[in-house]
N, C-alpha and C positions, 0 to 999 in steps of 0.2 A: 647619752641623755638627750633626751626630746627640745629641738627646741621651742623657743615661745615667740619666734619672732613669726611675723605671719610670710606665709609663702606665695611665693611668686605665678603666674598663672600656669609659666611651665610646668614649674613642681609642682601643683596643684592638678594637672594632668596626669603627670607622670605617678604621683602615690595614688588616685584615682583606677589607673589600673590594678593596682596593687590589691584593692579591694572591690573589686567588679560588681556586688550588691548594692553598692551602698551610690546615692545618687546626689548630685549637688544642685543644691536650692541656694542661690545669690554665694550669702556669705559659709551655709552650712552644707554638711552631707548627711544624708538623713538615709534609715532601712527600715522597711519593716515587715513584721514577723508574724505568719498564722499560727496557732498553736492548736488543739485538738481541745484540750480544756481552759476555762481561765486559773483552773490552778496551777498548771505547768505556764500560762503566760506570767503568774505570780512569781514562779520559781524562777525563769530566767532573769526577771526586772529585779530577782535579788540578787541574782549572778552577775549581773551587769553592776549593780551597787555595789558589791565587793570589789570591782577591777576598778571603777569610777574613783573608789575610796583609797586604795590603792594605790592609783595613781596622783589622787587630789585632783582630778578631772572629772566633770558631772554631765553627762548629754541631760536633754530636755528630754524627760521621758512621757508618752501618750501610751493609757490604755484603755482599749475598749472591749468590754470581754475577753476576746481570746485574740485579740489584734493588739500586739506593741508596736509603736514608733518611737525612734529613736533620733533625737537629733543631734550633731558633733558641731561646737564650734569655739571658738575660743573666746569668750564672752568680753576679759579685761582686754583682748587685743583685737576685738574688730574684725576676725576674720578666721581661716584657719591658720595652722600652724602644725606642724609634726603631733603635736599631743593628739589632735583630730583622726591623725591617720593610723596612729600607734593605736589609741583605743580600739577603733573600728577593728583593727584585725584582732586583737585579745577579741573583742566581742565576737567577734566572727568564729575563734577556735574553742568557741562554748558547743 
């Protein structure tokens, strides 16, 4: 199980590589995604809501036509925490 406590800046490196897309802004990691249409940028940001829901973890999602962004952090803890990095890869093996 994931936990919720926020991580330290090592591990915050180290799961960092784990998911080489995805980039860190302060407290969050954030990616994002061209898609060919905005209806497949549609269908992902629903693929993503099912894992989000799922897990009971929600990134902040941006779309702009066929551009998603995605942002991970763990909002009640301040910072990240393993949920941040678990997501990111479920999202990743979309």
């Amino acid at each position: 199980m994931a936990r919720r406590t926020l991580l330290s800046e090592v591990e915050i490196a180290a799961r960092l590589q784990q998911v080489p897309e995805w980039s860190r802004e302060g407290k969050t990691i954030t990616r994002t995604w061209k898609f060919r249409t905005f209806r497949a940028a549609l269908a992902f940001i629903n693929q993503v809501g099912d894992l989000a829901e799922a897990m009971d973890h929600h990134p902040d999602i941006f779309n702009s036509w066929t551009k998603v962004r995605l942002t991970l952090t763990t909002h009640d803890k301040g910072g990240l925490t393993d949920l941040d990095f678990d997501l990111a890869k479920k999202i990743d093996a979309l």
